[in-house]
C-alpha positions as CSV (number, residue, x, y, z in Angstrom):
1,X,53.0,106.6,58.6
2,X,53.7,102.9,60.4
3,X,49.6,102.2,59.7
4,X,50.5,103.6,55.6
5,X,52.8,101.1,55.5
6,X,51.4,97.7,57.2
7,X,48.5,98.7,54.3
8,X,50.9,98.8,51.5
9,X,51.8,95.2,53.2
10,X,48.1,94.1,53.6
11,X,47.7,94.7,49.8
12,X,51.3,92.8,48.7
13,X,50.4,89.9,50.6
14,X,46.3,89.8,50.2
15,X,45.1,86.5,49.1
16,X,43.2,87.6,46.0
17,X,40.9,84.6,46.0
18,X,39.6,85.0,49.2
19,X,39.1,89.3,49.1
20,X,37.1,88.4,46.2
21,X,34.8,85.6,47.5
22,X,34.3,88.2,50.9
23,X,33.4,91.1,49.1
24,X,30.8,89.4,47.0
25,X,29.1,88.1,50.2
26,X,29.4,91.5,51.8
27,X,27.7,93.4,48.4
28,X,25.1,91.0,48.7
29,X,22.9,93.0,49.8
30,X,23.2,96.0,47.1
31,X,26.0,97.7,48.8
32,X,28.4,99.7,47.1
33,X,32.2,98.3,46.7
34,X,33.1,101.3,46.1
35,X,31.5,102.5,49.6
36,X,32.8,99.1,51.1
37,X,36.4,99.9,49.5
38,X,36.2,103.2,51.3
39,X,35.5,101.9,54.5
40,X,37.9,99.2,54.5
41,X,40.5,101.6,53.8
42,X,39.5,104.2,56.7
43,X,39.2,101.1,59.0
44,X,42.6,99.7,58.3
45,X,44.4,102.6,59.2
46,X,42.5,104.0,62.2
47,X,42.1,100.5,63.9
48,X,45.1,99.1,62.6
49,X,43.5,96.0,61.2
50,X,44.7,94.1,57.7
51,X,42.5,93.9,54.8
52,X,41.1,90.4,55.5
53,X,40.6,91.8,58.8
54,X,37.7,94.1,58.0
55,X,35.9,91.2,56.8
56,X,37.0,88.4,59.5
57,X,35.5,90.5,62.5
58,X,32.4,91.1,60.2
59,X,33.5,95.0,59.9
60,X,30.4,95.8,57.6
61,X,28.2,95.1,59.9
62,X,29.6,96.6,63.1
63,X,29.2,99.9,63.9
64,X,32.1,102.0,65.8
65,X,31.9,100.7,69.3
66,X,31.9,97.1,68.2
67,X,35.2,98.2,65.7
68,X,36.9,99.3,69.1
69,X,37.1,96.0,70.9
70,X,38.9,94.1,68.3
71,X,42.8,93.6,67.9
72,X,43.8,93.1,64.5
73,X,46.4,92.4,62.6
74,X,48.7,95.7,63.4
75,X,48.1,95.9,66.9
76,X,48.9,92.0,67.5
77,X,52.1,92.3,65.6
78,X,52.7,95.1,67.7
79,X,51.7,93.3,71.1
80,X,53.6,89.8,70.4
81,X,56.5,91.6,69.2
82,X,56.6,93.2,72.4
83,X,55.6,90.2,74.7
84,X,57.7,87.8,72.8
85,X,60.9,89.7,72.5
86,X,62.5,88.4,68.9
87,X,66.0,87.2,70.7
88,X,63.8,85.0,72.6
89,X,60.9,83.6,70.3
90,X,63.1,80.9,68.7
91,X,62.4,78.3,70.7
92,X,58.8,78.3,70.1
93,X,59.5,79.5,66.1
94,X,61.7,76.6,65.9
95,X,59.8,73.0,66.1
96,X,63.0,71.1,66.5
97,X,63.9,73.5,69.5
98,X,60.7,73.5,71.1
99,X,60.5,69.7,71.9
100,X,64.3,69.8,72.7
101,X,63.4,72.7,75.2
102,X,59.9,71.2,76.6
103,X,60.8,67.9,76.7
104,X,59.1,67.0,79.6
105,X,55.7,68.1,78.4
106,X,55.9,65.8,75.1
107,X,54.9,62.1,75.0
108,X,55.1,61.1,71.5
109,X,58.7,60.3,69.9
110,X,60.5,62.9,67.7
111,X,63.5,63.6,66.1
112,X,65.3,66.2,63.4
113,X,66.5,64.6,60.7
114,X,70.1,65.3,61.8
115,X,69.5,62.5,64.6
116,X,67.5,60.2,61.9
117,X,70.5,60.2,59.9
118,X,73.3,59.3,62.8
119,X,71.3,57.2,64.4
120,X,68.9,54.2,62.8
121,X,67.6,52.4,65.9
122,X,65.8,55.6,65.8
123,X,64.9,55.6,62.8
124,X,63.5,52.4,62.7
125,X,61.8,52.9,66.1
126,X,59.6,55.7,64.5
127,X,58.7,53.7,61.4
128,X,57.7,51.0,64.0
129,X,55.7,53.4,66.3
130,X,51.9,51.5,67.3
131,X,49.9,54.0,65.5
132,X,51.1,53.2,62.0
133,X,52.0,56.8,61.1
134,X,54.2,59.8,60.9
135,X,54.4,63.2,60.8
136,X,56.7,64.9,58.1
137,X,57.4,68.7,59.2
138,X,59.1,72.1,58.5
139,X,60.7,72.7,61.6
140,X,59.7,76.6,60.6
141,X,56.3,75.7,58.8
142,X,53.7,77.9,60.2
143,X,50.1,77.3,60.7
144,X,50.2,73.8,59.2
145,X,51.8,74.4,56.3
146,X,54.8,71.9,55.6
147,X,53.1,69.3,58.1
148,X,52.5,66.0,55.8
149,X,50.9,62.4,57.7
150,X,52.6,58.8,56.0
151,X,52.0,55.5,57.0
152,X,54.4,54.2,58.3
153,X,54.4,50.7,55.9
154,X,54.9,52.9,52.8
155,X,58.6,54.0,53.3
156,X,62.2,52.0,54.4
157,X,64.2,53.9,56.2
158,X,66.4,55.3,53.5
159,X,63.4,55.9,51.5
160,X,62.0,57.8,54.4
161,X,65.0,60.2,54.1
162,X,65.0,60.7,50.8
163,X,61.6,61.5,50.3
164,X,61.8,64.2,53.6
165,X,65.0,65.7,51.8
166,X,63.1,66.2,48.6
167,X,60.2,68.0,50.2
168,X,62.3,69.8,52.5
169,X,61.2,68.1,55.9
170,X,63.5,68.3,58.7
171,X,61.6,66.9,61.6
172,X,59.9,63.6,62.0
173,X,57.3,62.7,64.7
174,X,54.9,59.7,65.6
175,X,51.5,60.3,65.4
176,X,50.0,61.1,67.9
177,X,46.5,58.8,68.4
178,X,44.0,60.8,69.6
179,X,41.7,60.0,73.2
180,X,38.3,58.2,72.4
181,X,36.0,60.8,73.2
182,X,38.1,63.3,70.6
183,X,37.9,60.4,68.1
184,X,34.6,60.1,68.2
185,X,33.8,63.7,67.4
186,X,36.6,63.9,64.6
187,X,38.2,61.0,63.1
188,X,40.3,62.7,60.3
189,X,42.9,64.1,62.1
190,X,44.2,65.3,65.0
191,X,41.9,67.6,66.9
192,X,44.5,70.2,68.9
193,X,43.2,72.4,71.8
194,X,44.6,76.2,71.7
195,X,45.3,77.8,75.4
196,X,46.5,81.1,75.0
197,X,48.7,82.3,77.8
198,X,49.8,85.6,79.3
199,X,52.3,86.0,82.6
200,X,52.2,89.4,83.9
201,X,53.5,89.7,87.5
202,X,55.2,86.2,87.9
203,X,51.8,85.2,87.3
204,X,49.5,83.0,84.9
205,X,46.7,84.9,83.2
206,X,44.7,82.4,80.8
207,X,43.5,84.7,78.0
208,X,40.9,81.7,76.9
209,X,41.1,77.9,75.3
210,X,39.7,76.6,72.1
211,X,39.2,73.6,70.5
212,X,40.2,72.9,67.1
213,X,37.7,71.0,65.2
214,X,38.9,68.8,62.2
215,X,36.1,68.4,59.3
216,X,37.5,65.5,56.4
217,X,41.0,67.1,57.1
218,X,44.4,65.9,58.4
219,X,45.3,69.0,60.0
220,X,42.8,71.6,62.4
221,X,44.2,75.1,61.4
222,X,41.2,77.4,61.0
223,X,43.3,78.4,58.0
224,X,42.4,75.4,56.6
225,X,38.8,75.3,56.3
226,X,38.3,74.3,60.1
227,X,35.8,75.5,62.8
228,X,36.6,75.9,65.9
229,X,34.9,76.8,69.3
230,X,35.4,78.3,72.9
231,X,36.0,76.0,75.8
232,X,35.5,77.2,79.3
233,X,38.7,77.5,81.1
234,X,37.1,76.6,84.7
235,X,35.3,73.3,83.3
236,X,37.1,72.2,80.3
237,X,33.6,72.1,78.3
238,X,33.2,73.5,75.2
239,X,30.5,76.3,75.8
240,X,29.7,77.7,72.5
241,X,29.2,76.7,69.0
242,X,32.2,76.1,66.6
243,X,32.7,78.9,64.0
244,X,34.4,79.7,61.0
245,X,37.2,81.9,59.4
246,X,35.2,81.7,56.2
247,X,32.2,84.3,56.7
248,X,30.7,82.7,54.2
249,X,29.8,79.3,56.1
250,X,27.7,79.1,59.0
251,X,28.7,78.1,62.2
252,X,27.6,74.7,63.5
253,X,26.6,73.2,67.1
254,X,27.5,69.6,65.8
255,X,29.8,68.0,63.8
256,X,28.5,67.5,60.4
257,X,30.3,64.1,59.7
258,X,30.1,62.4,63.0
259,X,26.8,63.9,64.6
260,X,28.7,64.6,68.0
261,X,27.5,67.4,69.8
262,X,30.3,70.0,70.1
263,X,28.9,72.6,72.9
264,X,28.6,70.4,76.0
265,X,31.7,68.4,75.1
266,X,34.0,68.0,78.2
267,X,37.6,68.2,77.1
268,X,39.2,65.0,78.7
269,X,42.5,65.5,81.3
270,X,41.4,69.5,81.5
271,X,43.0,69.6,85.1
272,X,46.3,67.7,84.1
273,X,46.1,70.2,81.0
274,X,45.8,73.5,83.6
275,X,48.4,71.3,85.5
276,X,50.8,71.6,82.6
277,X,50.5,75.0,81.9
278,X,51.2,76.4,85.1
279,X,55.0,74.5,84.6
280,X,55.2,75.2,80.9
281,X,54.7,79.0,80.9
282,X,57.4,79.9,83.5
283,X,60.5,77.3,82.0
284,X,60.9,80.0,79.3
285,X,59.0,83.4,81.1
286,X,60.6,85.8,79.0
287,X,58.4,85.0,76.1
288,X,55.0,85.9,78.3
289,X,52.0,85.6,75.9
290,X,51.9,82.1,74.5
291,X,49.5,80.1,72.3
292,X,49.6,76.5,73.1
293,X,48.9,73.8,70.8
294,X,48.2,70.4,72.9
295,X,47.4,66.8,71.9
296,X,45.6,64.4,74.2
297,X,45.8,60.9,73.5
298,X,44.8,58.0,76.2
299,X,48.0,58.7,78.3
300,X,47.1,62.2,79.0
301,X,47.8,66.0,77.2
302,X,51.5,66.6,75.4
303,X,52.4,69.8,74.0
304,X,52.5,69.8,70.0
305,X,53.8,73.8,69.8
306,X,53.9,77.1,71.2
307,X,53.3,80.0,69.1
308,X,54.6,83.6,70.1
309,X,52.2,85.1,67.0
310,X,49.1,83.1,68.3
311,X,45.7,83.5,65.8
312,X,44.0,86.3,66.7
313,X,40.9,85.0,65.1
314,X,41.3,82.0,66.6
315,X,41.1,83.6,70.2
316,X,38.3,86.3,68.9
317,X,35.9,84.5,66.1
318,X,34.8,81.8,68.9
319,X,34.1,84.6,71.4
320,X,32.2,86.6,68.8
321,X,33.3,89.7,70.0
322,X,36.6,91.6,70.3
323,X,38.9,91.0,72.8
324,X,41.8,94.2,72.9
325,X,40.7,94.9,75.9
326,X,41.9,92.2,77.8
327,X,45.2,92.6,76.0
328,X,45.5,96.4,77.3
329,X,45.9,95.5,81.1
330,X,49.1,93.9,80.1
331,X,50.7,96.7,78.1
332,X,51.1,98.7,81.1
């Protein structure tokens, strides 16, 4: 009955664009939609995957075995709910709590909108940071939604506040200036690397690392049109090409605006970034399985967000197989 329901939900919430764009490309080859419809159906309920799902971990082309190993949009709810009990996810739902609460692990200057309004020196600090920008945010906004990047030159300070109260900003950060190296792959925004984090024990158990890979956008969300590839946790070198949500697109080994090469890039700091971790996971344990979100500029990594509903295709996709397996052990 619960699986009845979350597809009643998948089909509310379905992004009609996007189901139609997939199913064309999955047709493509003659297949039935009505066949396809059937299967997607079937699939949804038995391996408690969404809709998008089915099409996301390439359903029409896996046979039963490969359908097995992947944890989709059910079962995650399910696990994070479980992991990342809701009287203690606030602090990483919550933007405005999160740097209050990991302080220590954030570089860049930040405040709500409450402290911008009592208190101009900081105020006028931010609009004076060195990089010459800001970031507007949501302190709720979820995978980069309600996230806008100003210049700095543009706004006063009362101007500044006015324009964040009409678009319903609450937070406002300095921009954070990316190290060299990162730069020189991707210029047009910040490019953020995912760790995704598990205690089990009293211990740290690193489900894997990614790194978000910005293409002529601000932000590095897959869910905006971004690739994104695996990193190996031992090196900090990216060790496999960058992929896409979109199935439709191709996944690349170099960066199609820059030329970088993205496997063999060695993320810079990757020990102080391992350092970090194994502090920030155990100041709030009782949310154990964590997606990370960290910046690295010239003075080293900084924590942007954590996520208790970490991407699920951001952890699988780049591995190009399904990973529920390696959530299991934990469920015990």
């Amino acid at each position: 009955m619960k699986r009845i329901l979350y597809l009643g939900y998948y089909l509310k919430e379905i992004d009609k664009r996007k189901l139609e764009k997939f199913v064309k490309h999955a047709t493509q080859d003659g297949r039935s939609k009505i066949a396809l419809w059937s299967d997607i159906i079937q699939s949804s309920l038995k391996y408690n995957i969404s809709i998008l799902d089915y099409f996301y971990f390439r359903f029409y082309e896996a046979d039963k075995e490969q359908r097995e190993t992947y944890a989709g949009t059910g079962f995650m709810y399910e696990y994070q709910l479980k992991m990342n009990p809701k009287a203690s996810r606030d602090i990483l739902e919550n933007k405005i709590r999160f740097i209050d609460k990991y302080r220590k692990f954030i570089i860049r200057e930040a405040a709500p909108v409450s402290v911008l309004r009592q208190n101009p020196e900081v105020l006028q600090s931010l609009l004076q940071n060195p990089s010459g920008r800001l970031v507007a945010k949501g302190s709720l906004g979820q995978v980069g939604a309600e996230v806008k990047i100003l210049k700095a030159g543009d706004f006063t300070g009362e101007s500044l506040l006015k324009y964040m109260e009409a678009n319903k900003f609450d937070l406002l950060e300095e921009y954070v200036v990316q190290h060299p190296a990162i730069m020189a792959m991707s210029p047009s925004g910040l490019n953020t690397i995912r760790i995704f984090t598990q205690i089990k024990d009293g211990k740290l158990h690193y489900l894997g690392a990614r790194f978000r890979i910005t293409i002529n956008s601000e932000v590095d969300n897959m869910a905006a049109g971004n690739p994104a590839a695996p990193i190996d946790i031992a090196s900090g070198i990216v060790d496999g090409p960058a992929v896409f949500s979109d199935i439709t697109r191709n996944e690349i080994t170099v960066h199609p605006v820059t030329g970088v090469n993205i496997i063999g890039f060695k993320i810079p700091y990757w020990e102080e970034i391992k350092t970090m971790m194994e502090e920030a996971v155990f100041l709030y344990p009782e949310n154990q399985s964590v997606g990370w979100d960290v910046a690295i500029s010239e003075k080293g990594p900084e924590l942007i967000e954590g996520n208790h509903n970490w991407c699920k295709l951001l952890w699988q996709l780049p591995a190009k197989k399904g990973l529920k397996g390696e959530l299991r052990q934990f469920m015990q």
